[in-house]
Structures are given as structure tokens and as C-alpha cells.
N, C-alpha and C positions, 0 to 999 in steps of 0.2 A: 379751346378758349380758356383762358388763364383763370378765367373766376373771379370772385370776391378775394377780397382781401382780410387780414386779422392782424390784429397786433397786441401785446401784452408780455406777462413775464410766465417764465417756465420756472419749474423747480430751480431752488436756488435763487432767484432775484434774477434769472437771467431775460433781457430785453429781445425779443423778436419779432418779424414782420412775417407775415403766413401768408401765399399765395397759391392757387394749383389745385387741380387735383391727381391722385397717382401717389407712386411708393413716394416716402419721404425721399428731402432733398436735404441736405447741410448746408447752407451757404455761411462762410465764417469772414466777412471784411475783415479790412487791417482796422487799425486802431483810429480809435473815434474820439474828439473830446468829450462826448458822453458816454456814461453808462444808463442811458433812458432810450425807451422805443422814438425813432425818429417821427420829426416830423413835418410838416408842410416840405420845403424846397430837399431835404434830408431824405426824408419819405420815398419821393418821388428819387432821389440820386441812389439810394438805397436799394430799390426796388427793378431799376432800371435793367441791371444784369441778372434778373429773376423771372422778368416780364416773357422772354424766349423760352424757359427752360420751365415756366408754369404750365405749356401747355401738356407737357407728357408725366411732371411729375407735382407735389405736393412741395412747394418749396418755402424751406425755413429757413429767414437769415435772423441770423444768430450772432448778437454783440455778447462781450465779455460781461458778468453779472456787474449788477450794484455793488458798493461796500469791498470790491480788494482792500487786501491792505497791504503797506508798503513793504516791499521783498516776496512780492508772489510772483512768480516763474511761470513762462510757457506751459510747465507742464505742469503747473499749478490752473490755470484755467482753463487747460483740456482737464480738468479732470471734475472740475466745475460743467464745463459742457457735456462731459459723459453722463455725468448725474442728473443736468436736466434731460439729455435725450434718453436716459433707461426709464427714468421717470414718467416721463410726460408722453414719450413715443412708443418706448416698449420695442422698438423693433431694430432692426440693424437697418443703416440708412448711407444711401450714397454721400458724398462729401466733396465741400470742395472749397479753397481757402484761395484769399486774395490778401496781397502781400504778406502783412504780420500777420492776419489770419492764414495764410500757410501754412507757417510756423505751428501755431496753434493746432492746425489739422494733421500736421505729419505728428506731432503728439499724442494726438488722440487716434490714429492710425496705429500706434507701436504702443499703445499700452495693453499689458496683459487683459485677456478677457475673462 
């Protein structure tokens, strides 16, 4: 059973939806016209491809923070997302990106540890 749901920001301003219980989950969308937790019909389209995958693990989708600014790089918000998951998670977590959040997670994949 998938559980309750959470939503808020992680270290760094970064926007996420919590579902699940079990080892962490990454879930990283492509690019969203916000940088805020979604919600009402967003929520629910957001949530959709996490609803399966909550029941065996703790699943965090994960937008790019609040506040970029202009000329930040791929590997400039994996490295935003590495800080809120050392932060906030503490632990090594599986992963997994959709479209421009690919991107984002083969970055956060190959960065020195």
C-alpha cells in the first residue's frame, strides 16, 4: 500500500512530493513551468508514475529548487539535488529521471563522491 503522501521543500529550496514506504526512491521529472510543490491536477500527474513504485520503496519526486539563476547547467542542479538528498536523506538512494530530469540524474550519477 503506497501510504500517505508529503509534500514541501528539502534543503536548498528544493520542491518535492513524498510517497511510500522503503529505501529511498529519486524520482527527478523533466522541466516544469514551476519551481513550487505541485498541485491540485499537477499533483495528481506528478504523482502518477510514483503511485506503482510506492509500494516497495519511499518515493521522492524531486523538481529543480526555487531561485536558479540564469546560466545554471545540468550539472549545476544535480549538484543542488545532491545537497538536498545528503541533507535531508543521508543515505544513497536509487534514481531515476524522466526526460530533462535524465539529464539531470546521469549528472548526479557521475559526480565524484
Amino acid at each position: 500500500m503506497p501510504g500517505r503522501e508529503s509534500a514541501g521543500f528539502l534543503h536548498d529550496d528544493a520542491p518535492y512530493l513524498k510517497i511510500g514506504p522503503g529505501p529511498p526512491l529519486v524520482m527527478v521529472p523533466g522541466l516544469t513551468p514551476d519551481h513550487d510543490v505541485p498541485s491540485r491536477w499537477q499533483r495528481r500527474l506528478a504523482l502518477a508514475p510514483a503511485r506503482p513504485l510506492a509500494r516497495d520503496f519511499t518515493v521522492y519526486v524531486i523538481n529543480r529548487k526555487r531561485g536558479l539563476q540564469p546560466g545554471e547547467s545540468m550539472s549545476d542542479i544535480a549538484g543542488h539535488l545532491a545537497s538536498a538528498i545528503e541533507h535531508d536523506l543521508g543515505q544513497s538512494v536509487f534514481l531515476q529521471g524522466t526526460s530533462t530530469g535524465g539529464s539531470v540524474a546521469l549528472q548526479l550519477c557521475c559526480r565524484p563522491a
